[in-house]
C-alpha positions as CSV (number, residue, x, y, z in Angstrom):
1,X,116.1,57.2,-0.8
2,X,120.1,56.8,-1.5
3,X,121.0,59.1,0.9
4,X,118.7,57.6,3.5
5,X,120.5,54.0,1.7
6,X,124.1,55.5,1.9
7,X,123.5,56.7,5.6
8,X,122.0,53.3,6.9
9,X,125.2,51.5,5.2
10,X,127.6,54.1,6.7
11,X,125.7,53.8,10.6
12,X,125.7,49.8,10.2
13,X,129.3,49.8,9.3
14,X,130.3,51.9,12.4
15,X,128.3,50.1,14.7
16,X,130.1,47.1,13.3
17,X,133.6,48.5,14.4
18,X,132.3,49.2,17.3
19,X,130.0,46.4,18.7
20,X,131.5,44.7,21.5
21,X,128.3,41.9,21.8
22,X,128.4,38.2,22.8
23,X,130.0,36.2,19.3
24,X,130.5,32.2,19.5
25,X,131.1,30.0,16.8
26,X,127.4,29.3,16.5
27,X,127.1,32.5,14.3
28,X,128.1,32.4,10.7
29,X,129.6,36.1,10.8
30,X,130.7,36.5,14.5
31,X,132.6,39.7,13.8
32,X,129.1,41.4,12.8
33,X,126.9,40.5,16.0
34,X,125.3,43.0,18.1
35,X,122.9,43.5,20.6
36,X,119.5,44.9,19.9
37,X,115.9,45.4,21.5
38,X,113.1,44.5,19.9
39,X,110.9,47.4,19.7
40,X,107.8,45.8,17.6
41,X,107.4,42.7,15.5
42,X,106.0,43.7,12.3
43,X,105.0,39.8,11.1
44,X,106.8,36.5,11.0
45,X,109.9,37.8,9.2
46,X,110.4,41.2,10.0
47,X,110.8,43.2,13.5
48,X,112.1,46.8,14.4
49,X,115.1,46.9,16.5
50,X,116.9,49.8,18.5
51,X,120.7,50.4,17.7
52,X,122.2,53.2,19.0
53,X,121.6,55.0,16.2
54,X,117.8,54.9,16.5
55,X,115.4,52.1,15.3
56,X,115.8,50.0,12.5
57,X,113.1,47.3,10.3
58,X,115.4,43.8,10.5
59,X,114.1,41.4,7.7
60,X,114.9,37.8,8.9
61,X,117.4,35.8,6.6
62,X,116.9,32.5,4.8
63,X,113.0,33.3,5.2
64,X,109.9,34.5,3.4
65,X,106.7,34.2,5.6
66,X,103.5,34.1,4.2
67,X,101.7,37.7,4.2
68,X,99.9,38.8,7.4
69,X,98.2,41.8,5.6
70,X,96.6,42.4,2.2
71,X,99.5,43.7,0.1
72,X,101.0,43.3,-3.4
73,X,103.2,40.1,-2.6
74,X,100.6,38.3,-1.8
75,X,99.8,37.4,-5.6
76,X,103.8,36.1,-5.5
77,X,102.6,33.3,-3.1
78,X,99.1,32.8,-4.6
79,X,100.8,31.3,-7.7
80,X,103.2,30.0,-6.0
81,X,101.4,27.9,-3.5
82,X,97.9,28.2,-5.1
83,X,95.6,29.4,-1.6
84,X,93.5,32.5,-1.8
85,X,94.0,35.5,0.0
86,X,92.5,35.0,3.0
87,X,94.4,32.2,3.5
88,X,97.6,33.3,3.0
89,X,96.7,36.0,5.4
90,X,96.0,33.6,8.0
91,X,99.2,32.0,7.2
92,X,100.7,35.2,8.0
93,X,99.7,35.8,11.0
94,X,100.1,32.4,12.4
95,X,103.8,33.0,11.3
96,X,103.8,36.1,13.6
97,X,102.2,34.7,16.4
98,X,105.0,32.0,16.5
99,X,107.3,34.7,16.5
100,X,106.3,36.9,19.1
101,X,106.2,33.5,21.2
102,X,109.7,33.7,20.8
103,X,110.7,37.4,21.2
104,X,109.5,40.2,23.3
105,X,109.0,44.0,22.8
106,X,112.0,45.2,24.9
107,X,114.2,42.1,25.1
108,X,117.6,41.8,24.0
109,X,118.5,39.4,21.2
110,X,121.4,39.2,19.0
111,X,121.5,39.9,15.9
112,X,124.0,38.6,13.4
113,X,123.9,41.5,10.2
114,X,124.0,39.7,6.5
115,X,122.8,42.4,4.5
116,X,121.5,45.4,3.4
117,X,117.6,45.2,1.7
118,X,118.4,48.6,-0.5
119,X,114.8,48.0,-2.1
120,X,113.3,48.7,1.4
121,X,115.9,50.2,3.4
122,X,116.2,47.3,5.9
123,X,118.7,45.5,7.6
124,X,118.7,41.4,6.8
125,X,120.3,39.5,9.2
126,X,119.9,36.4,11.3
127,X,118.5,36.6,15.1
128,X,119.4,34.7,18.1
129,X,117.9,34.1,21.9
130,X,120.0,32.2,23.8
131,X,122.2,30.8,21.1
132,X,119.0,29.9,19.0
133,X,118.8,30.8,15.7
134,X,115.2,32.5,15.6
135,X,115.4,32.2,11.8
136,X,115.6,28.6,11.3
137,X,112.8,28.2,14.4
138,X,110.3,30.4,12.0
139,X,111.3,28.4,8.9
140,X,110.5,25.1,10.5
141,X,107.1,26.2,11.6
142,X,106.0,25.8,8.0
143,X,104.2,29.6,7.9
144,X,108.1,30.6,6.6
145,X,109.3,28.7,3.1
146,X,112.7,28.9,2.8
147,X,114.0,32.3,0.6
148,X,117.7,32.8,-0.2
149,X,118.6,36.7,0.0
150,X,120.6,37.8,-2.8
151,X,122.4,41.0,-1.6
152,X,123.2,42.4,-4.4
153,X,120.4,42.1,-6.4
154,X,119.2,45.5,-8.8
């Protein structure tokens, strides 16, 4: 796993030097925005981009949406918001159903890198259609509470 960590770091920070994508003010890091295509949406805060490289999972920052499958996090949001299971899962995929209204399978976006998920081997970073910031869209659906990613967290 911290090979497959140490390679992901080393192919982001190349494609970083490299990327020659759209950058306005709008983004908070214009100096690390590139152009992807979406290749699947997993749920409301996570798709699978191609990079050069090959494809990569993209969790979306600033956001936690509610589970769309049965999984161990789920019991995170049951005591923290108090719904059952089922509920939650509905939640979940709500969220990513509002996302996939937003983004296709095979359409560009950009996306703006914040981060490195080591736990998952993941990319975190912020995604934009058009200038819109698909991350703050998702959050103010209300399937998406608001979840501050701490890089550097062990």
């Amino acid at each position: 796993m911290k090979n497959t960590t140490i390679s992901t770091i080393f192919i982001i920070l190349l494609i970083l030097n490299r990327a020659q994508s759209f950058a306005s003010t709008n983004f908070q890091h214009p100096d690390k925005v590139i152009k992807v295509t979406i290749t699947k949406i997993i749920d409301g805060d996570t798709v699978k981009v191609m990079l050069p490289q090959g494809n990569y999972s993209v969790r979306l920052n600033g956001i936690d949406c509610y589970e769309s499958s049965y999984n161990k996090h789920i019991y995170t949001q049951i005591n923290k918001i108090g719904l059952n299971q089922e509920q939650i899962v509905l939640l979940g995929k709500e969220a990513t159903k509002k996302l996939a209204e937003k983004i296709n399978v095979g359409e560009q976006v950009d996306l703006e890198i914040i981060g490195l998920d080591t736990k998952y081997g993941r990319l975190v970073g912020n995604i934009y259609k058009k200038g819109e910031n698909l991350n703050d869209y998702m959050k103010s659906t209300g399937y998406c509470p608001e979840y501050i990613y701490k890089p550097f967290k062990k």
